[in-house]
MARTILUM-390780 format. One record per residue (C-alpha): residue number from 0; x negated, y negated, z. Coordinates in steps of 0.001 Angstrom, whole numbers, plus 500000, padded with zeros to 6 digits. Example, Ala and Ser with C-alpha at 12.3 -4.5 7.8 and 13.67 -1.06 7.14 Angstrom:
  resi      px      py      pz
     0  487700  504500  507800
     1  486330  501060  507140
# end
This chain:
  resi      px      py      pz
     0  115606  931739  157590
     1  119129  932159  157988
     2  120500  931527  161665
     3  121449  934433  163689
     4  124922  934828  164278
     5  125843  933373  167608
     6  128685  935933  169694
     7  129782  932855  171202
     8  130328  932742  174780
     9  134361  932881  175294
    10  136492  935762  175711
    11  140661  935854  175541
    12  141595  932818  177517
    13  138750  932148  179888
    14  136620  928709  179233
    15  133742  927764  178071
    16  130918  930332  180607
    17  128463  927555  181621
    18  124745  928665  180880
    19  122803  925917  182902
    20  122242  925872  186796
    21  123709  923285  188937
    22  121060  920470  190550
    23  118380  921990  192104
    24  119435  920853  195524
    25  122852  922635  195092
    26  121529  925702  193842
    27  121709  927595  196718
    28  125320  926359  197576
    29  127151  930269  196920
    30  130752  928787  197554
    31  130366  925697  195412
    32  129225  928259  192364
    33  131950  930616  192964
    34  134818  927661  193205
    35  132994  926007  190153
    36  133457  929347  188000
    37  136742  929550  189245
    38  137827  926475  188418
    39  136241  926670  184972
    40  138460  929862  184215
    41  135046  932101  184090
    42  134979  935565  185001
    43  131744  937575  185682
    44  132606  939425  182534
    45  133332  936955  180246
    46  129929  935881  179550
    47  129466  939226  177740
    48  132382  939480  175662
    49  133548  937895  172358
    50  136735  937267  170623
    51  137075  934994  166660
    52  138185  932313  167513
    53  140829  932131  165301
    54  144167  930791  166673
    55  146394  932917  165513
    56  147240  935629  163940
    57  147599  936244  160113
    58  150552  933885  159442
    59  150484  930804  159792
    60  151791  929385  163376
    61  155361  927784  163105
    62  156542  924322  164888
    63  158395  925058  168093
    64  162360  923980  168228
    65  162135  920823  170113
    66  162479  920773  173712
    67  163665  917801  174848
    68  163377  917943  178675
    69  160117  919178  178384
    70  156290  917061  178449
    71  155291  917893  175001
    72  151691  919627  174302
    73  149297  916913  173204
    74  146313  916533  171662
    75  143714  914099  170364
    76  140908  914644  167710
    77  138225  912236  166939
    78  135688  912694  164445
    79  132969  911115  164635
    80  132122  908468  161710
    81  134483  909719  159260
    82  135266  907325  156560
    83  137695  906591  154017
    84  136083  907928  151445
    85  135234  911043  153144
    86  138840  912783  153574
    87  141685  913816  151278
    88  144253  912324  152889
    89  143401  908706  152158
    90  143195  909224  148317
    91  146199  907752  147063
    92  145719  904520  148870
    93  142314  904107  148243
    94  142430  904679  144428
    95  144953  902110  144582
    96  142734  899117  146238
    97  140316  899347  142896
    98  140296  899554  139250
    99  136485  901766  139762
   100  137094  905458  140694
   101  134863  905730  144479
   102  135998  909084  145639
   103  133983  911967  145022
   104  133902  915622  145586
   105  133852  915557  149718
   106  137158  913258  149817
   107  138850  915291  146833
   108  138532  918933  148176
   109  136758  919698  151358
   110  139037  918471  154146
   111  141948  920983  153203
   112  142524  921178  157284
   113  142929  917443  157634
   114  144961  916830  155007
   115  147353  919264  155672
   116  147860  918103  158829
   117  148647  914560  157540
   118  150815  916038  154907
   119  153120  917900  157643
   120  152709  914629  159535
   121  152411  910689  159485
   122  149601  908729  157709
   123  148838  905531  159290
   124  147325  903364  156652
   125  146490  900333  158627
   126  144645  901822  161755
   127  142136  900210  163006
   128  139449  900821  165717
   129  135993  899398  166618
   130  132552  899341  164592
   131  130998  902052  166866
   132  131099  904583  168991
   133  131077  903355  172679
   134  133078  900373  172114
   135  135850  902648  170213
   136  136369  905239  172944
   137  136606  902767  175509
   138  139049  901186  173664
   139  141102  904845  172551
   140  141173  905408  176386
   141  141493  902679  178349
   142  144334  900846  176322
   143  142155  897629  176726
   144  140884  895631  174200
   145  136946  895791  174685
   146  136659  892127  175531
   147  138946  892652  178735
   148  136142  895565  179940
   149  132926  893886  179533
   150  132305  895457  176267
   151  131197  892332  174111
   152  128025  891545  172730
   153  125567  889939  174355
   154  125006  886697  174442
   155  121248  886642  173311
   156  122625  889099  170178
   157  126231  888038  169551
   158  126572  890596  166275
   159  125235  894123  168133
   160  127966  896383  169392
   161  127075  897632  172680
   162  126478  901623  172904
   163  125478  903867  176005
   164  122282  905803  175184
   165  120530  908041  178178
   166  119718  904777  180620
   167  122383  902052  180349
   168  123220  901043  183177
   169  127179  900779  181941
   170  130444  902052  181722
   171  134228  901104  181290
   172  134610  899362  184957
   173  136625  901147  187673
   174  140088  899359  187929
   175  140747  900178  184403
   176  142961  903796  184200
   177  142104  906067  181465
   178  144844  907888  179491
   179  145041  911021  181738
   180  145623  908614  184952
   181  149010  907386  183027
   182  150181  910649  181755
   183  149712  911878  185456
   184  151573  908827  186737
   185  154433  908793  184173
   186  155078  912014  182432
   187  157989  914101  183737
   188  155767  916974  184747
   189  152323  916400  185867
   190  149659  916846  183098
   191  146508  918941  183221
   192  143507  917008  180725
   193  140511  918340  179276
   194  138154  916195  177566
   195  135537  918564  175544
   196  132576  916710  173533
   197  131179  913100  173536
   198  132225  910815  175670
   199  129344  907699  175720
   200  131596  905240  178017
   201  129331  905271  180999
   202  127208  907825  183102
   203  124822  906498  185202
   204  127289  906780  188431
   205  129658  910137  189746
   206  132358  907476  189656
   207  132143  907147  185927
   208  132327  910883  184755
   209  135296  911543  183146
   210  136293  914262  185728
   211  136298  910890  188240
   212  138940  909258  185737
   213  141797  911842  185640
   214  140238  914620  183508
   215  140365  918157  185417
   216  137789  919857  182889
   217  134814  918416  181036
   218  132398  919285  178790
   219  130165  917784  176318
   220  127155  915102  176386
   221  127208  911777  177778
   222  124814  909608  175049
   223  125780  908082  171404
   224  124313  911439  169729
   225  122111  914377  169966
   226  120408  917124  167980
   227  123153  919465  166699
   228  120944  922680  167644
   229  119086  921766  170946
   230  120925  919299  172306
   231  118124  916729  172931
   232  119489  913417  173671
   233  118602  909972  171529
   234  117275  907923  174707
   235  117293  904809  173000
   236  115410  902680  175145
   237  113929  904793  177664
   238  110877  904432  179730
   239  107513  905707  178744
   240  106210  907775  181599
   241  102334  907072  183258
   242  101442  910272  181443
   243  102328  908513  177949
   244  104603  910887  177146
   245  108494  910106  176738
   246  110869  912611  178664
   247  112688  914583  176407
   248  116305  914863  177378
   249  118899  917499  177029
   250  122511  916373  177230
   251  125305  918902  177541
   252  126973  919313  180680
   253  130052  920811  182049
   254  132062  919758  185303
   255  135970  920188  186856
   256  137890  918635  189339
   257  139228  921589  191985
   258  142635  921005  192556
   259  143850  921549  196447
   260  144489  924730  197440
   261  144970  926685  201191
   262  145008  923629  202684
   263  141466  922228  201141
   264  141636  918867  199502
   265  140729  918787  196079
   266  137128  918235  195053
   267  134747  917103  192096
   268  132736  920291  191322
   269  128810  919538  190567
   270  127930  919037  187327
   271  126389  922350  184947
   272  123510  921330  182786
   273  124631  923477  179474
   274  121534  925601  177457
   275  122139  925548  173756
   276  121311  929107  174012
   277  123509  932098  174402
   278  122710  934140  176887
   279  124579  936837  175788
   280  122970  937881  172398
   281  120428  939717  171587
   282  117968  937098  169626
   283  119458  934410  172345
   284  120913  932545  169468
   285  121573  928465  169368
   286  125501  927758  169968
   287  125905  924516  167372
   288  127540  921588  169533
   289  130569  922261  167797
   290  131135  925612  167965
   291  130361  925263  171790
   292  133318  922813  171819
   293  135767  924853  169087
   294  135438  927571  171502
   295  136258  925740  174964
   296  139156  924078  173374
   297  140896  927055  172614
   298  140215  928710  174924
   299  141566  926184  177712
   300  144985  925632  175000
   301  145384  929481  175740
   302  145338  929114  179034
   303  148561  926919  178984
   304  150776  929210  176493
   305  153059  930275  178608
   306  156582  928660  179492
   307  155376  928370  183543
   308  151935  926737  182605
   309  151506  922906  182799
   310  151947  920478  179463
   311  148084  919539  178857
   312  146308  916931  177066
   313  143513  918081  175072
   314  140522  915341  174319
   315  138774  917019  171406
   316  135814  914419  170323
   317  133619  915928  167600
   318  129771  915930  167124
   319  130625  916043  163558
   320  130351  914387  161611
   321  127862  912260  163311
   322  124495  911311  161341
   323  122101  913682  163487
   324  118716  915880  163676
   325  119283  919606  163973
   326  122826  920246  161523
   327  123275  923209  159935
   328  126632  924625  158677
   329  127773  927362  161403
   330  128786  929890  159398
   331  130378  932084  162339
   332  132796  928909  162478
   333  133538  928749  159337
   334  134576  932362  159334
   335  137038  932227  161838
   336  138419  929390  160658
   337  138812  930888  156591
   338  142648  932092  156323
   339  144496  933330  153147
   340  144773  929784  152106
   341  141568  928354  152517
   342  137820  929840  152211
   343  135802  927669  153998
   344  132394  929778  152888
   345  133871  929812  149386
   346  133749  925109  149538
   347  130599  926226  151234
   348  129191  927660  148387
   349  130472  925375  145998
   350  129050  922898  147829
   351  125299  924604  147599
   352  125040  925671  143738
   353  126513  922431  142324
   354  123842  919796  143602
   355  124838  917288  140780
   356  128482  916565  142317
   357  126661  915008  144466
   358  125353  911364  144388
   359  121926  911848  147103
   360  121036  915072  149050
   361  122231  913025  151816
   362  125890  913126  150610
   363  125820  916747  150000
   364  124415  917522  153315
   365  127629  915136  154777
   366  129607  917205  152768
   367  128259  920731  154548
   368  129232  918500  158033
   369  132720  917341  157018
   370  133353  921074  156010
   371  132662  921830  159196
   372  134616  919186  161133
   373  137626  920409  159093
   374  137241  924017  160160
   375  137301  922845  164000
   376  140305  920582  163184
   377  141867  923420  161494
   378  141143  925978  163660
   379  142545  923566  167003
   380  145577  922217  165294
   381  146844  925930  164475
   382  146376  927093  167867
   383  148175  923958  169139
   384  150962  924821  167361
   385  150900  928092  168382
   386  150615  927666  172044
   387  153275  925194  172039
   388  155379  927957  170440
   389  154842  930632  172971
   390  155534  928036  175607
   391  157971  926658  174549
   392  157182  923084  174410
   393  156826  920513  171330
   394  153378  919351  170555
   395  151384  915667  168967
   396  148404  915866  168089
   397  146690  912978  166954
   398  143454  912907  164258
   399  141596  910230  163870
   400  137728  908828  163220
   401  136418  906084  166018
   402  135055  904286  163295
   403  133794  903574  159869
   404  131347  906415  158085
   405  127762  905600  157992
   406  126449  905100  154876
   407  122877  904321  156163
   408  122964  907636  157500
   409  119342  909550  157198
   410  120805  912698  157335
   411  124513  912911  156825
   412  125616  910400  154428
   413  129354  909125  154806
   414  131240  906762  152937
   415  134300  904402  153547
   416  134766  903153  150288
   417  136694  901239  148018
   418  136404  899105  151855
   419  133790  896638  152298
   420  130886  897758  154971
   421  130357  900711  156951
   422  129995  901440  160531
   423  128473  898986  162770
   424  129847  896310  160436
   425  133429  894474  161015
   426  134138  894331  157404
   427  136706  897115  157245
   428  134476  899378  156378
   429  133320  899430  159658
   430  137205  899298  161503
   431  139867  900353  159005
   432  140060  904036  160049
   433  141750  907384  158338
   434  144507  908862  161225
   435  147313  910674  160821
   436  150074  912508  163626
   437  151816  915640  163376
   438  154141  916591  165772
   439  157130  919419  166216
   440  159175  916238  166570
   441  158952  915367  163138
   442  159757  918498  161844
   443  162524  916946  159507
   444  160283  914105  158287
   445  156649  915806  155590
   446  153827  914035  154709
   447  155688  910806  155302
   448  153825  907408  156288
   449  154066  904646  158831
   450  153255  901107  158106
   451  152733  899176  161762
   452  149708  897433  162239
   453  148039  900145  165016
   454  144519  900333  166753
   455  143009  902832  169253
   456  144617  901297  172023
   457  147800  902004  170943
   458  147506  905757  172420
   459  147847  904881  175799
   460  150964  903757  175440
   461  152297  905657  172136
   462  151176  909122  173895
   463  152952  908275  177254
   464  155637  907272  175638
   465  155682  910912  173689
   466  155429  912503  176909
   467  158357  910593  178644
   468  160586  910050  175551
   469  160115  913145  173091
   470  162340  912827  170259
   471  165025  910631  171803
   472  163033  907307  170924
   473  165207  904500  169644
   474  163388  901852  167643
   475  164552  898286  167976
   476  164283  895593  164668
   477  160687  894745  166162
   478  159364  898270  165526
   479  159113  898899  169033
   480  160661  902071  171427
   481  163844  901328  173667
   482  164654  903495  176473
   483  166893  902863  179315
   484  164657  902707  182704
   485  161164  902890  181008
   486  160162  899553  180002
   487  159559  896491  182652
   488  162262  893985  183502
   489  161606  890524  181815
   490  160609  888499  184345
   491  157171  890770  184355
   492  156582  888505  181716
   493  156384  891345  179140
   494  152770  892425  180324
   495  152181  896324  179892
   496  151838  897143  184019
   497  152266  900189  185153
   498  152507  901702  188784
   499  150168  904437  189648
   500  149979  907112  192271
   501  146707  908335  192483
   502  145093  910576  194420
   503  141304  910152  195534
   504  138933  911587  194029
   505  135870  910457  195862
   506  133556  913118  197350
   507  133659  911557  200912
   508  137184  910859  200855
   509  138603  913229  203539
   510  142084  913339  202664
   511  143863  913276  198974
   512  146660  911180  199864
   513  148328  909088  197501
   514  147611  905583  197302
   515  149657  903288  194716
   516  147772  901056  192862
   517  148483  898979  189798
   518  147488  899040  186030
   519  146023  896478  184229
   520  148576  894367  181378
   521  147400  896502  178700
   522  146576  895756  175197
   523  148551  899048  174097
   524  151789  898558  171476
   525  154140  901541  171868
   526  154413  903114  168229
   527  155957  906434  169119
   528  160110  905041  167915
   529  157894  903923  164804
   530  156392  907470  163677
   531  159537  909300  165111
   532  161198  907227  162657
   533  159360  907078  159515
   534  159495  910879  159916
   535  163054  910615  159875
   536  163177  908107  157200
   537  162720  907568  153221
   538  161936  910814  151468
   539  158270  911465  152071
   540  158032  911701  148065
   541  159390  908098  147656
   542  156674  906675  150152
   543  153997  908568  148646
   544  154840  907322  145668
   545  154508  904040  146813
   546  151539  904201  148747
   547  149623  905294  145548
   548  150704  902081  144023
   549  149152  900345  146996
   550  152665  899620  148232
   551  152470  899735  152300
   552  155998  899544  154544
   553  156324  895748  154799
   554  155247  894257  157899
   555  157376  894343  161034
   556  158167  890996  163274
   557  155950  892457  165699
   558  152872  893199  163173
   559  153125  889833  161881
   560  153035  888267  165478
   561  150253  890751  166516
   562  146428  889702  166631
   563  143647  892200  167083
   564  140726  891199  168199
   565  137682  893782  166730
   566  135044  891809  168472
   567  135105  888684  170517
   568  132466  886530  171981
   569  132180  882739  173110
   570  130037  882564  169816
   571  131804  884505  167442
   572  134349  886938  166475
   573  136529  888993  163839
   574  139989  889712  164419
   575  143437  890700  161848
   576  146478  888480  163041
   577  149148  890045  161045
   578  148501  889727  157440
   579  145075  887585  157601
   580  141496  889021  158331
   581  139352  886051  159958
   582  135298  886581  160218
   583  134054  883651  162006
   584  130106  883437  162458
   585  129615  886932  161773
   586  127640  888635  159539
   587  128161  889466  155860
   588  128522  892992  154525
   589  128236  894527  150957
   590  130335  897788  149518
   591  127769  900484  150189
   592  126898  902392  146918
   593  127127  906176  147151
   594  123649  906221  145253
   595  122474  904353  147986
   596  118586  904982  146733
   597  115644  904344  148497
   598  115103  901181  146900
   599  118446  900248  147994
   600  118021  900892  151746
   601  117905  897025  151737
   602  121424  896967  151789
   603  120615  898752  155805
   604  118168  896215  156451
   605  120346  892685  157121
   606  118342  890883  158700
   607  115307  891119  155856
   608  118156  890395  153143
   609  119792  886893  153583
   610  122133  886939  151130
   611  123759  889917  152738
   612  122385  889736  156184
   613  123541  885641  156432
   614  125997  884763  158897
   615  129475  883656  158199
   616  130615  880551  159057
   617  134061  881442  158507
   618  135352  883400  156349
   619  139569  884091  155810
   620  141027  887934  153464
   621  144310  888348  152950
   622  144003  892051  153505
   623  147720  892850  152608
   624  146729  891650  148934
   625  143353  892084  148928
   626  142183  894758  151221
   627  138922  895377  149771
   628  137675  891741  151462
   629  136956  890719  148040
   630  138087  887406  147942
   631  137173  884567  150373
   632  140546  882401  150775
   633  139562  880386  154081
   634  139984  877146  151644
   635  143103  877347  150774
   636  144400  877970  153860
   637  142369  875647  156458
   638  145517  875741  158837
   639  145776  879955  159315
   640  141199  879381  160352
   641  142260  876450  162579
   642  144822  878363  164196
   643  143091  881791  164770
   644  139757  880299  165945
   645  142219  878217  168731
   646  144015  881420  169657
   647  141019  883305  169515
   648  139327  880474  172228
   649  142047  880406  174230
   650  142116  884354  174875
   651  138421  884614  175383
   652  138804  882022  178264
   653  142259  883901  179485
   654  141044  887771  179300
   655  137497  887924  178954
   656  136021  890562  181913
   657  132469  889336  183173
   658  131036  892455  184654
   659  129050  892064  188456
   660  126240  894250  186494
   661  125532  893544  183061
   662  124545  895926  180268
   663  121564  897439  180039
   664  118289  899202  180678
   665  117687  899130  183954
   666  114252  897297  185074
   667  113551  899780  187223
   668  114063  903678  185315
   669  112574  905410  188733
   670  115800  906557  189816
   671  117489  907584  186432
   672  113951  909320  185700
   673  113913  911627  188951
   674  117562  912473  188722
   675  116651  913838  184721
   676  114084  915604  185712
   677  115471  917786  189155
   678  118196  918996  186527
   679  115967  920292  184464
   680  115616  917210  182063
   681  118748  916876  181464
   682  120890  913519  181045
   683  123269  913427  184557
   684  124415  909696  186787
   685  121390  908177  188977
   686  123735  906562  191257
   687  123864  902851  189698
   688  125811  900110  190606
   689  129451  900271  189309
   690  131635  897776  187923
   691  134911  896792  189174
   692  137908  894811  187590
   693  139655  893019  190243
   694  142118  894443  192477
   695  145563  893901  191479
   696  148507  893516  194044
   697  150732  896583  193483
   698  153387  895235  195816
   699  153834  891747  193489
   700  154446  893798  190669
   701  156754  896324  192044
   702  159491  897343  188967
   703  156966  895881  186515
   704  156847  899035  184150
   705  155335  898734  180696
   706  156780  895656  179209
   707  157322  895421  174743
   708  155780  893034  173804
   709  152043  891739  173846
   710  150276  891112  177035
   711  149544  887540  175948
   712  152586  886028  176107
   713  152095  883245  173808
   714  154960  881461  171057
   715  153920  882548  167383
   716  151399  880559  166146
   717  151345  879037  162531
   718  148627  881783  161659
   719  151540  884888  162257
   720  154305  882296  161044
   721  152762  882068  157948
   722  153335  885927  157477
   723  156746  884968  156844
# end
């Protein structure tokens, strides 16, 4: 039967109402309850009341003039596994790449949200991020390749990304900032940061919740994925207990750092185990993950629209459109987000009576899902705008997908085709990502599109330098930002330091003085001159134009010198250096049908199907040309494999991190076991050991600010020389 309505748990400006209890050994701690809900913006009468959640009011919201004194508003939405193939916005080049027609109905009309924000805005056609989900968020916030944070395979299994489920033992190591610690650090006024949805970078210690790492306000769940509706975690590995039955795990939480206040330091709050009830309904109706996360984010954006109010930095990471138990389309949702211009239950309709635009039931249930992600990106993007209006600031805001769409999905079937692979996979399939940025800044520049070679680690640097710069960003003939006083004197030796005052955050820590502390060199390439620029630049028509062709802006000197590294091990790795896409003892992917059949599931089975499943030795795309991976050149160019695998040696020995704890289920689950269970099965830390990159000497590098160019200062090679 249909759902019941849910009447949603927000009302005006107040967050997210909790509707767990704190651990059970807290629950009788008054003060900490009544500082939690105050820090959480809750009022006693919130929990009853109900506003739509749309974001403004009947016309549409209008960019703000630009303010250029003042920290812009900024925001960053990830999908989860959103492919090529499954948004509008990446038509023109895709159709380009192949003489066979791959889009279908989800990419041609049911992202109307997405891909009007990337027409208003800047495509970015040759993003890249990571194969899957861990290993791209701790790349999108730490600025660090995942190499340099103890995010490689394993050695025993040199092809499987690592991912956090319920008991790794495993996080992004202390020592290495997140992108709220910067803007904190750098920005001209001090940012507030809320990260709302998944995060799966690390749990199992209070050190490693992202309310530890410069977020004030969390919530979401801390594992790869979990059931849409109840909110039961996948637990991966997990112990079996004596009774024989598995513990079932919920995983949504909510937490805040307490600022200081009448002379109390501030304070890490305890953490809220989240019901996926509401307790303010009649029926006690199921809140959908989303929703539950459209609803905080709006509400804490309304919280700063007023000229007086702090610039924020809102972390949106979606459920959706993550392949997942439980997913049903939340109509209430779609309501609020349905405007004059778009009917979201309309596409939802069309979507149930025409079954045969469909290739599988799978792909039509993905297309319900991606419906849905576009209604929350709508619905936040528009309120963005309109915050930053009323207070008077400019605004980014960032959308992209941590990586490639799963095509072996069971449930929600994505695509990233005309690309070879699919998530999980380094064929770009699996790492060539749709993104796009709109900002107030670029108000004179529509729908235009920016060539540089970017990855997710680009945002720490491209964000703080939006927050510091605004719209007076110069770009130099490298394609990257000058500014007088904000980049690091040469003899840094062009490593991407930065100084940090930070505050501790540590329960036991009796004062919250300042301490200064440096940043790791950072793998980060500043594109904010770039965007500002192409926004500024051709007519948006012209580079359309082109980009349906498959004509991408050529190459800058700094693209061409540039080597990304998607995975790295002693044994093997993948990695684009300029031009040239180099797979080197890794294994070999397929273009994944979107009539993927059941007879077909082979093509998800690699290691029972050699031909696709075999491991290659090394093999060299130019992806400029041929960006499908089509065509195996490493023969006639033995000097560009010679070259990268010798680069790609030498910075394994030179940056790899070698954690003190390695990844992991721990032996010994007692611990992690108890700690679920006294919060009412729910997935909270257990009070593991923590990593640690080592200390760096902040005096040595005083004046070292964020150098320009690459961390590994290193001549050109003849692999980027050849890009010539």
């Amino acid at each position: 039967r249909r759902r019941a309505r849910v009447r949603g748990l927000l009302g005006g400006a107040a967050a997210v109402a909790s509707l767990g209890l704190y651990y059970a050994a807290q629950r009788d701690d008054v003060h900490d309850q009544g500082a939690a809900a105050a820090a959480l913006g809750v009022r006693a009468s919130d929990s009853t009341q109900r506003t739509p959640m749309a974001a403004s009011d009947d016309e549409p919201p209008q960019d703000p003039p630009t303010q250029k004194r003042r920290a812009p508003l900024l925001a960053m939405l990830v999908v989860d596994d959103l492919g090529w193939n499954d948004v509008g916005f990446t038509a023109d080049f895709a159709s380009s790449m192949t003489t066979k027609d791959t889009r279908d109905v989800v990419a041609r009309s049911l992202t109307p949200a997405m891909d009007a924000l990337a027409e208003r805005g800047v495509r970015l056609p040759r993003y890249y991020g990571e194969p899957i989900c861990t290993v791209a968020r701790a790349a999108l916030l730490t600025g660090m390749m995942p190499h340099r944070l103890g995010f490689s395979p394993p050695a025993e299994s040199p092809t499987a990304p690592l991912e956090i489920l319920a008991y790794e033992n495993f996080s992004v190591p202390l020592g290495a900032p997140l992108l709220p610690e910067y803007l904190k650090a750098r920005a001209a006024e001090p940012y507030v940061a809320w990260l709302i949805g998944k995060w799966n970078v690390g749990h199992c210690a209070d050190a490693y919740l992202p309310t530890r790492r410069g977020f004030d306000y969390f919530l979401g769940f801390f594992t790869g994925n979990i059931d849409y509706q109840t909110y039961e975690a996948d637990a991966g590995g997990g112990p079996t207990p004596p009774e024989g039955r598995r513990q079932i795990l919920r995983d949504m939480v909510e937490s805040a750092w307490s600022p200081p206040s009448e002379g109390k330091d501030g304070r890490l709050l305890p953490l809220r185990p989240v019901s996926p009830m509401s307790d303010d309904d009649e029926e006690h109706a199921v809140v959908p993950t989303d929703e539950r996360f459209a609803r905080a984010a709006l509400a804490k954006l309304d919280s700063v629209a007023r000229p007086d109010a702090p610039p924020a930095l809102l972390s949106l990471n979606l459920h959706l459109v993550h392949d997942a138990t439980g997913f049903a389309p939340p109509t209430r949702l779609l309501d609020d987000a349905s405007s004059a211009t778009t009917d979201y239950r309309a596409l939802l309709a069309r979507i149930d009576d025409d079954a045969e635009a469909f290739a599988t039931e799978r792909r039509r249930a993905f297309a319900r899902a991606a419906l849905a992600a576009d209604a929350v990106v709508g619905l936040v993007d528009a309120k963005v705008r309109a915050v930053a209006a009323r207070a008077s600031r400019d605004y980014v805001t960032v959308l992209v997908s941590d990586n490639g769409a799963n095509a072996c999905a069971t449930h929600l079937e994505g695509s990233s085709l005309p690309l070879r692979g699919c998530k999980a996979t380094l064929f770009d399939g699996g790492v060539r990502l749709p993104a796009a940025v709109a900002s107030s800044y670029f108000a004179r520049g529509r729908g235009a599109v920016y060539g540089g070679l970017a990855h997710h680690v680009d945002w720490v640097a491209t964000l703080v330098s939006a927050a510091t710069l605004g719209g007076t960003a110069a770009a130099d003939d490298r394609g990257g930002s000058q500014a007088a006083g904000f980049f690091g004197r040469p003899e840094c030796g062009g490593a991407r330091q930065m100084m940090l005052v930070r505050g501790s955050r540590a329960p036991s820590s009796s004062s919250s003085s300042a301490t200064t502390v440096a940043a790791p060199p950072l793998d980060a390439v500043d594109h904010w001159a770039g965007l500002v620029g192409a926004a500024r630049a051709a007519p948006p028509t012209q580079q359309n134009t082109n980009l349906a062709r498959g004509e991408l802006p050529p190459l800058s000197a700094r693209d061409r010198a540039r080597t990304l590294y998607l995975s790295l091990t002693p044994a093997n790795f993948v990695a684009r250096a300029g031009r040239w896409k180099l797979h080197v003892d890794a294994p070999n992917q397929t273009w994944y049908p979107l009539d993927l059949s059941a007879s077909d599931r082979r093509y998800c089975e690699l290691d029972t199907t050699p031909a696709l499943g075999a491991i290659l030795d090394a093999a060299l795309f130019d992806v400029e040309r041929d960006p499908t991976e089509a065509v195996d050149v490493a023969a006639d160019h033995p000097d560009v494999v010679a070259t990268m695998i010798a680069d790609a040696r030498r910075a394994w020995d030179r940056e790899a991190y070698a954690p003190q704890f390695a990844y992991g289920v721990p032996t010994d689950t007692a611990a992690a076991v108890e700690a679920f269970r006294a919060s009412g099965d729910t997935v909270v830390p257990w009070g593991c050991e923590t990593n640690e990159l080592p200390a760096r000497d902040a005096a040595a590098l005083a004046g070292c600010a964020w150098g320009s160019s690459s961390s590994r200062s290193r001549s050109r090679s003849a692999a980027s020389a050849k890009n010539d």
